[in-house]
LOSE-552825 format. One line per field, with one value per residue (C-alpha): residue number from 1; residue in one letter; x, z, y. Coordinates in Angstrom, 3 decimals, m for minus. Each point is the difference from the previous one (the first is absolute). Example, Ala and Ser with C-alpha at 12.3 -4.5 7.8 and 13.67 -1.06 7.14 Angstrom:
num = [1  2]
residu = [A  S]
x = [12.300  1.370]
z = [7.800  m0.660]
y = [m4.500  3.440]
***
This chain:
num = [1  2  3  4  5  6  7  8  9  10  11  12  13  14  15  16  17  18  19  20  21  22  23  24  25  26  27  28  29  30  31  32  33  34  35  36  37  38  39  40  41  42  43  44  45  46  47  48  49  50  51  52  53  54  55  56  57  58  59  60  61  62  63  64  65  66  67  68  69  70  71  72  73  74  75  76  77  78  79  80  81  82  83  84  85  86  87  88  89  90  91  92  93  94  95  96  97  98  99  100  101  102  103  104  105  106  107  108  109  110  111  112  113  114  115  116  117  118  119  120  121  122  123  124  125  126  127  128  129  130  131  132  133  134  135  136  137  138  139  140  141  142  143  144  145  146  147  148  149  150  151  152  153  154  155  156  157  158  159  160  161  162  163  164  165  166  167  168  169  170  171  172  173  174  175  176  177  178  179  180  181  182  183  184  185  186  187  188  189  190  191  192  193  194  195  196  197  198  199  200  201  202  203  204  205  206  207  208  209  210  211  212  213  214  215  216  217  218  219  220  221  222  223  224  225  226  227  228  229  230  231  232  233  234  235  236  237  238  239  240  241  242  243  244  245  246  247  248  249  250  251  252  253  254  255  256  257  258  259  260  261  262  263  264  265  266  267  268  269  270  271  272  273  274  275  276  277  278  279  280  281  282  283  284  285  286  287  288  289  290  291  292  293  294  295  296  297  298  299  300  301  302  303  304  305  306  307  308  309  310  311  312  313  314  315  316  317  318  319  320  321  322  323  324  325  326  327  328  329  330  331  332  333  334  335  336  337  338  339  340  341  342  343  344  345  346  347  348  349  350  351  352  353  354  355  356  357  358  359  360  361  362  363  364  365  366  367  368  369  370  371  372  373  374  375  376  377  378  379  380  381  382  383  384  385  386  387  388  389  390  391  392  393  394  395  396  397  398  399  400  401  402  403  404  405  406  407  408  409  410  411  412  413  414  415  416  417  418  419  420  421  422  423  424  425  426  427  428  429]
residu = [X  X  X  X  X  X  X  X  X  X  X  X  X  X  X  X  X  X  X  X  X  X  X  X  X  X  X  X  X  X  X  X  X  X  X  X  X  X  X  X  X  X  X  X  X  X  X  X  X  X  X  X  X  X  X  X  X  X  X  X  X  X  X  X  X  X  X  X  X  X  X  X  X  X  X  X  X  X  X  X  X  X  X  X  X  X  X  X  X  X  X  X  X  X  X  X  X  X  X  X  X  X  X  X  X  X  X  X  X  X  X  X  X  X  X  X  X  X  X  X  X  X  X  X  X  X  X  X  X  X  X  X  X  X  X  X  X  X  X  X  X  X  X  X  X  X  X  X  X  X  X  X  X  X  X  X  X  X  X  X  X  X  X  X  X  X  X  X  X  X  X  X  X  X  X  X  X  X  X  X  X  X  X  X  X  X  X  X  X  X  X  X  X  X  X  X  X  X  X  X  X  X  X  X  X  X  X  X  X  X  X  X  X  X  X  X  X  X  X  X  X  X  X  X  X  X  X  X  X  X  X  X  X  X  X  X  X  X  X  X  X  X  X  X  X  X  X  X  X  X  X  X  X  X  X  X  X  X  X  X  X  X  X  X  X  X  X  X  X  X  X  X  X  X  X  X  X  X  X  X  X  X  X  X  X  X  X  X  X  X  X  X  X  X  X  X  X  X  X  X  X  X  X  X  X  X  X  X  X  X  X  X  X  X  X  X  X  X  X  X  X  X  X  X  X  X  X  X  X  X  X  X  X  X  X  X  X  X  X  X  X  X  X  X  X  X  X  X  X  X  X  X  X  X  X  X  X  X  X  X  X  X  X  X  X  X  X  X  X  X  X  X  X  X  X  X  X  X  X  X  X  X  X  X  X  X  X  X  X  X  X  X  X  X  X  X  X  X  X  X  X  X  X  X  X  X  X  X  X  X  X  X  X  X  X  X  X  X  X  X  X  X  X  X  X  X  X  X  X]
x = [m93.898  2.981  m0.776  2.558  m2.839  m3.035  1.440  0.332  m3.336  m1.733  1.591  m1.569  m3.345  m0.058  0.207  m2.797  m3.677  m3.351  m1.195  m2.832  m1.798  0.019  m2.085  m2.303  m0.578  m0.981  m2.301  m2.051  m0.450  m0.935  m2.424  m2.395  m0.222  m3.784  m0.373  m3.067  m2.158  m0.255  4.039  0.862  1.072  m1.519  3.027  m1.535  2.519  m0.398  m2.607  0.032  1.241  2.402  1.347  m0.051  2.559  1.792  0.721  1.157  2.398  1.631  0.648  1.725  2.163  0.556  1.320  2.166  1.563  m1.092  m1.742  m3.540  m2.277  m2.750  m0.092  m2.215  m2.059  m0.082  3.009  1.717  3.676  3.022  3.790  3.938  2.590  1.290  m3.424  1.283  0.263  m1.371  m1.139  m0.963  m4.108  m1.435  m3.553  m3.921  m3.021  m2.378  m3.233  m2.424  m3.141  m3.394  0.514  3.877  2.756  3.057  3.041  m1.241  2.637  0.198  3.032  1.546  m0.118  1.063  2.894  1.522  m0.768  2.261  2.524  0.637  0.444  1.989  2.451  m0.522  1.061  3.314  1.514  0.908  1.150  m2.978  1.866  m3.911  m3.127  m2.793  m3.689  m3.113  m3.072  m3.561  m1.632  m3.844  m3.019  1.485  m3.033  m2.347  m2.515  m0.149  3.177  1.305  4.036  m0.404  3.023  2.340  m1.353  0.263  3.864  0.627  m2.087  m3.207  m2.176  m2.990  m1.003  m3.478  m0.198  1.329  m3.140  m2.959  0.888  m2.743  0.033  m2.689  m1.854  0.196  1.767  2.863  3.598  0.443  m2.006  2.007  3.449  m1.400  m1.483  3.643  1.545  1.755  m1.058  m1.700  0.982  3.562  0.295  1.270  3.003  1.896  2.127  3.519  3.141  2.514  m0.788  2.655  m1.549  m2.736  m0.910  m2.993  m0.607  m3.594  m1.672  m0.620  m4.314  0.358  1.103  2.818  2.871  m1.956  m0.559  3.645  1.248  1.535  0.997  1.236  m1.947  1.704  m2.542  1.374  m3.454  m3.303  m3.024  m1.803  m3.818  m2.287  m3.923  m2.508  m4.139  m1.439  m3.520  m2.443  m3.317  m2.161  m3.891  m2.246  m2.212  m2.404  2.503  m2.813  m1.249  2.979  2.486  3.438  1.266  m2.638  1.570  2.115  1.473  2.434  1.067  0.508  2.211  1.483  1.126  1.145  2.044  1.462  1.207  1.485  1.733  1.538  0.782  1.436  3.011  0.739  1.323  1.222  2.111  2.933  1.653  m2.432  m0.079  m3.450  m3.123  m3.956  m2.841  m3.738  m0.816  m2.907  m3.575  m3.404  m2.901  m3.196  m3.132  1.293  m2.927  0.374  m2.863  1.250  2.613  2.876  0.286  2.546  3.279  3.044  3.176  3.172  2.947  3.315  3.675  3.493  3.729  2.706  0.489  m1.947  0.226  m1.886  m2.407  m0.445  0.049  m2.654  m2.161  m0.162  m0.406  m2.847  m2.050  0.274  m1.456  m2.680  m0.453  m0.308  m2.378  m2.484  m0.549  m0.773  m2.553  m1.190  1.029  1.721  2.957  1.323  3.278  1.725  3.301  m0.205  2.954  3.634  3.202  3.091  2.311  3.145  3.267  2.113  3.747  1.947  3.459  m1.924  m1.665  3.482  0.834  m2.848  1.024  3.626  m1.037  m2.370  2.645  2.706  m2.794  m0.648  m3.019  m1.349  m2.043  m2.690  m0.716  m3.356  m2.634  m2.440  m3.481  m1.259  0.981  2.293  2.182  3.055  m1.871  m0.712  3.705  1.559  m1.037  2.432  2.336  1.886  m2.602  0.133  m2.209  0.139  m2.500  m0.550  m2.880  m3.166  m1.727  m2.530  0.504  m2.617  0.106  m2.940  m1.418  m0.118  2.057  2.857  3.051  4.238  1.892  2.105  3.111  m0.710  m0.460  3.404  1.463  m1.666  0.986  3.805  m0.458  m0.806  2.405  3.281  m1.506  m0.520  3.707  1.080  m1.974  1.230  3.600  m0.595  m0.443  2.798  2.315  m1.250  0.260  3.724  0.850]
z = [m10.022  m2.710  m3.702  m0.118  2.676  m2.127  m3.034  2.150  1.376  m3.173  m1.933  3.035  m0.124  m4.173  0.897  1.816  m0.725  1.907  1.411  m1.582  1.736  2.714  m2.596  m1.232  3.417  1.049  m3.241  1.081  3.365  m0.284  m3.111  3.097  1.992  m1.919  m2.017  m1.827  m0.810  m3.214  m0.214  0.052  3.214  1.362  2.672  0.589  1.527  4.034  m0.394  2.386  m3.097  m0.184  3.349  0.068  m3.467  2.223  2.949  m2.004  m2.145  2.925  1.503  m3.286  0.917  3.484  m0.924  m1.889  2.336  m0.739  1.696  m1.327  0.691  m1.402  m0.169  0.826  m3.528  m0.114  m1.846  1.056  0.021  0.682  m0.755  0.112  1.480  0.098  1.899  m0.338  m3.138  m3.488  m1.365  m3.231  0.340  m1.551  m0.129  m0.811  1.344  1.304  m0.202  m2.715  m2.082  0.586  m0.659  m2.390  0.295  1.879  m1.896  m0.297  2.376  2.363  m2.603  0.507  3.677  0.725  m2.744  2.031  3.039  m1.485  m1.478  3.798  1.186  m3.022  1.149  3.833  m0.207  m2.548  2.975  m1.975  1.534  m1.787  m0.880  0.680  1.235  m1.633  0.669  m0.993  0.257  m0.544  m0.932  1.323  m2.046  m3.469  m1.355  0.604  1.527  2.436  m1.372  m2.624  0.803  3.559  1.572  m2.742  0.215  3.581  m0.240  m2.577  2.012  m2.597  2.434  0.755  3.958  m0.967  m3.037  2.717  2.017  m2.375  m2.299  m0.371  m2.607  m1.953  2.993  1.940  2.067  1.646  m0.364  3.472  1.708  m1.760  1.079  3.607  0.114  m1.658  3.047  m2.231  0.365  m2.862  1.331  m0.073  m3.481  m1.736  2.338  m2.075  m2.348  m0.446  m1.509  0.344  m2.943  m2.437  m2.578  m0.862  m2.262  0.012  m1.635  m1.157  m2.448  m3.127  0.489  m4.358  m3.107  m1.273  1.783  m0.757  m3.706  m0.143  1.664  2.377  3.731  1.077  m0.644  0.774  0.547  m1.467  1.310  1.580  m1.724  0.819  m0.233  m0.718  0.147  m1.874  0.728  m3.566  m0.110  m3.194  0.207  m2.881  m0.026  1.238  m3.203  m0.804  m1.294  m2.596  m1.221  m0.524  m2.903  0.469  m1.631  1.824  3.522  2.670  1.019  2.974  0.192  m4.085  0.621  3.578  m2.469  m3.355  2.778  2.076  m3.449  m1.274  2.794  0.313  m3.206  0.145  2.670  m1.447  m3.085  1.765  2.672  m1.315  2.718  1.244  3.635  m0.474  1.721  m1.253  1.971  0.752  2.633  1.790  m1.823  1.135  m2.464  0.160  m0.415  m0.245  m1.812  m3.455  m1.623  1.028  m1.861  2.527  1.717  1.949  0.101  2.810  m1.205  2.553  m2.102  0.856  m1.940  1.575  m1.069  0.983  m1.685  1.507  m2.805  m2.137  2.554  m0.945  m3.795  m0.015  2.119  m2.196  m3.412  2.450  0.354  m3.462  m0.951  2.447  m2.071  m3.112  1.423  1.322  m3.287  m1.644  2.468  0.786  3.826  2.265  1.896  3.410  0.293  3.451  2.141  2.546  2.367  m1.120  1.202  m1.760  m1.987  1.996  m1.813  1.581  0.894  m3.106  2.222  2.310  m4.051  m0.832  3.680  m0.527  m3.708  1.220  2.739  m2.479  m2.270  2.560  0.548  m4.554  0.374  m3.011  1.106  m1.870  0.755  0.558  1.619  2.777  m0.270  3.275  3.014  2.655  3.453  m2.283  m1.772  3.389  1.845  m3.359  1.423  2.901  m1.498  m3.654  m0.280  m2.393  m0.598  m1.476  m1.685  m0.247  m2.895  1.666  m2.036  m2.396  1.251  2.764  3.201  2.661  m0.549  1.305  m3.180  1.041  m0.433  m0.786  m0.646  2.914  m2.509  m0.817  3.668  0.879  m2.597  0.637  3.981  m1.418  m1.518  2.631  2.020  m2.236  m0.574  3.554  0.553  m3.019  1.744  3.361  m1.229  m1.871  2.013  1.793  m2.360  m1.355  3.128  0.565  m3.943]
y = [m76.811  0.119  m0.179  m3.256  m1.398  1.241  m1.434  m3.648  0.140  0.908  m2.850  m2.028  1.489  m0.469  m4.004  0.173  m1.512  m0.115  m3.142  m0.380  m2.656  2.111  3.298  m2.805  m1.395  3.741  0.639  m2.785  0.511  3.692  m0.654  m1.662  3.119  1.394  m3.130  0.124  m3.446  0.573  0.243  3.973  1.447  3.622  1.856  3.292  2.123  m0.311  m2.443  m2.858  m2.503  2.679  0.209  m3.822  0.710  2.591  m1.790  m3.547  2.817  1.217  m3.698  m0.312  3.194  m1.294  m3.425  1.507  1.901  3.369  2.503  m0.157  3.665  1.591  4.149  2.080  m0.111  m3.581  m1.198  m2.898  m0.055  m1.967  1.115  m1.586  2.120  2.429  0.763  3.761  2.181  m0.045  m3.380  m1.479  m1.180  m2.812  m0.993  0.409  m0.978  m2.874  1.534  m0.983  1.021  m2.165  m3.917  0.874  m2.045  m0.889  1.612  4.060  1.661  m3.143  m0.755  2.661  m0.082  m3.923  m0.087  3.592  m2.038  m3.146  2.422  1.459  m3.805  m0.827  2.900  m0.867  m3.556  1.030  2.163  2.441  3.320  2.441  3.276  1.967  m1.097  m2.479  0.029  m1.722  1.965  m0.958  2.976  0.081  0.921  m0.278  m0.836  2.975  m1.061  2.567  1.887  m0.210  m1.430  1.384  m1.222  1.141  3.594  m0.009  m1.101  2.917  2.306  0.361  m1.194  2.614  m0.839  0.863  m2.393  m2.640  1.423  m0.159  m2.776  m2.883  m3.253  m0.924  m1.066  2.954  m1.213  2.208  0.197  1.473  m3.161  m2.671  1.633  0.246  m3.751  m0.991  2.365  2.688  3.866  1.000  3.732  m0.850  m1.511  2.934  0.386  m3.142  2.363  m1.293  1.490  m2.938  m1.959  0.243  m2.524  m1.633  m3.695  m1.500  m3.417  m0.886  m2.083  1.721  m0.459  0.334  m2.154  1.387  m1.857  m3.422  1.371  0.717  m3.203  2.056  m0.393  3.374  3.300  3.013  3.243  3.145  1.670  0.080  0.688  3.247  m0.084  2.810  m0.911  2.036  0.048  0.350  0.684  m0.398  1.732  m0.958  m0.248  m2.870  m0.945  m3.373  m2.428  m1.026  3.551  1.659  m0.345  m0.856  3.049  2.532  m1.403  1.869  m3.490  0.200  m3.818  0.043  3.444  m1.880  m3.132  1.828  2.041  m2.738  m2.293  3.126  1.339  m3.612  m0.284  3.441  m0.410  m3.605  2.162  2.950  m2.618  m1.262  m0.691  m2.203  1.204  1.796  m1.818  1.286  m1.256  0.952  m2.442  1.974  0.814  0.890  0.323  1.391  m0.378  m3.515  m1.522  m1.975  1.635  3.993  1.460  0.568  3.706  0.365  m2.130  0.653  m1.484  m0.263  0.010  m0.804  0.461  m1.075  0.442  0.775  3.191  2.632  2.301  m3.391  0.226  3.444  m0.609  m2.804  1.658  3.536  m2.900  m1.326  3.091  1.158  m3.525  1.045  2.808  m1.621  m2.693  3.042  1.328  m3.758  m1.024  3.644  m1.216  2.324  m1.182  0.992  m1.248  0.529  m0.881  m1.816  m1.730  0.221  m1.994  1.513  m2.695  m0.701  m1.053  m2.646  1.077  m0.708  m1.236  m2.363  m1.594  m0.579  m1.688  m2.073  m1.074  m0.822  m2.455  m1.312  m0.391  m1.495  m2.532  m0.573  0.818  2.501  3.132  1.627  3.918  0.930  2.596  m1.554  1.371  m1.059  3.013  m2.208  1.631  0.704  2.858  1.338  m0.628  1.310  3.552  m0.007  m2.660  m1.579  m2.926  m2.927  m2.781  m3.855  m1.839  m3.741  m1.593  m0.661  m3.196  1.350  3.661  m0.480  1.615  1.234  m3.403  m3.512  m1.036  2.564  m2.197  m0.255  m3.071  m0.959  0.189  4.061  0.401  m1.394  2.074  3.177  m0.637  m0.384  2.935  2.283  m1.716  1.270  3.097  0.509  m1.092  2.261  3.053  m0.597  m0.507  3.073  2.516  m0.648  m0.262  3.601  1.785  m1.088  0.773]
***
């Protein structure tokens, strides 16, 4: 293909927009697979509401006139021609947590799935590959973003082999009954993926707060999780004087307020995230001075040397806090995901189409793990956000306005054109 005929089809492509009846249409249909009575939904990966989600997905692909497949891990996968060569991806996931909602990665999925149509029906002459994947397992209920490990080749075969969800039951069963190889998972490494986007609802407040659209991610959140133990001494809650007590849930709560208190001044960026979600407390009784406390702390940014930072500010508190309350303090590490930046060039892609389309952008970190921190391992990843109404997600109430959703879908469809145009365009410079 001549430059003079990239420059004719990309003035083509920029003129093109999503139908969007067609991405609302899909939302709604797919929202029934796992539908919940109470009004959430609950996809496990290779569940049978699932496969139900799978099979409706790849009639989608089909009608469309694309070669629908799933690989050997579980993803499912359609892609335009050229059906050779390296292609730009596009996509998420359509698995869910217990009774959330109907946006979380199935977004992502359908408005890649309308982009591919939207370039299908324009005729346009693609100068590389397009695909739509749905990656399985995002959710970690077995594994933790299974099928995008398996495509980048971080899949462990014997993870694949022993995991179980909270149920016990077994990852290895459910892949069978769904008629995948649980033995063969790992074997879905790629190395023909020469960009990646993912659109997905923010699952926060800050586009909403902001009055914002478009969220561009400039990184994913890394997440370091701490067990902090407080052993104090069990004592009559009526005998003994406040000040004479080895109180582990005073030192747990002095801790926890301070700690909080502590990265809120230390974060000026903003992109830090504090949280003890987990504790256990014993004896447990209201008239025994508490014992023993177990905390499970958690800290995300973006920056793992902040991660780093907090966490040395956190154990000195703990520390200080033994010495007050004469309460020792065990504080250890527990699981880790490293931060992962989002590829500066594909930020500014996004932007442009964004702007080409007047819609303002905000720049932003994500603090919720998603594919593209995975795919960005093996490929220059990017990733949209759209507002999500009252920053909910994993719930019932999970929920966009159709209006950011047809913008968001816009979106990703110029950037898409932008990348795919791109790379051509490079390679013949």
């Amino acid at each position: 293909m001549t430059k003079l005929q990239n420059t004719s089809d990309l003035q083509n492509a920029h003129k093109l927009r999503i139908q969007f009846d067609r991405l609302r249409d899909d939302v709604l249909n797919l929202s029934a697979f796992g539908s919940d009575p109470d009004g959430g939904i609950t996809r496990h990966a290779f569940s049978e509401p699932y496969e139900k989600a799978r099979s409706w997905l790849k009639s989608r692909m089909t009608e469309a006139d694309m070669d629908a497949h799933d690989d050997l891990a579980g993803n499912t996968i359609c892609r335009l021609s050229p059906l050779e060569g390296p292609c730009v991806l596009s996509g998420s996931h359509i698995d869910t947590v217990p009774n959330g909602g109907p946006l979380d990665g199935t977004y992502g999925v359908l408005a890649a799935l309308e982009v591919a149509r939207t370039l299908k029906d324009s005729g346009l002459q693609l100068p590389m590959g397009f695909e739509v994947c749905a990656f399985v397992e995002e959710e970690g209920r077995y594994l933790d973003c299974m099928g995008a490990k398996a495509i980048t080749g971080d899949l462990n075969k014997e993870d694949v082999m022993t995991a179980v969800d909270p149920n016990g039951e077994t990852l290895s069963t459910v892949m069978l009954n769904a008629g995948f190889q649980p033995e063969n998972a790992h074997r879905a490494q790629r190395d023909d993926i020469a960009t990646y986007v993912e659109l997905h609802i923010e699952q926060g407040p800050i586009l909403e707060h902001n009055k914002c659209s478009v969220g561009i991610v400039v990184g994913i959140a890394g997440i370091q999780q701490h067990r902090i133990t407080f052993d104090g001494q069990p004592d009559h809650a009526g005998t003994t004087p406040l000040e004479l007590r080895h109180d582990a849930f005073a030192a747990t709560a002095e801790y926890a307020f301070r700690a909080r208190e502590m990265v809120k001044e230390m974060d000026a960026s903003g992109s830090a995230r504090f949280t003890i979600g987990d504790i256990q407390l014993r004896p447990g009784a209201a008239n025994v001075v508490p014992s023993h406390v177990i905390a499970i702390q958690e800290i995300r940014d973006i920056s793992a040397a902040k991660i780093e930072d907090i966490t040395q500010r956190c154990k000195e508190l703990a520390d200080e806090i033994t010495v007050r309350y004469d309460v020792p303090i065990q504080f250890e590490d527990m699981a880790y995901t490293a931060p992962v930046a989002m590829d500066d060039a594909i930020s500014t892609v996004i932007a442009g189409a964004a702007l080409r389309l007047n819609h303002p952008t905000h720049d932003m970190p994500s603090g919720a793990g998603h594919d593209a921190q995975v795919i960005a391992k093996i490929a220059p990843s990017g990733m949209i956000f759209v507002p999500s109404n009252g920053g909910r997600s994993h719930c019932p109430e999970e929920w966009t306005e159709w209006r950011d959703l047809e913008i968001g879908a816009n979106v990703l469809l110029q950037t898409v054109v932008d990348l795919l145009w791109q790379q051509t365009t490079d390679e013949e410079s």
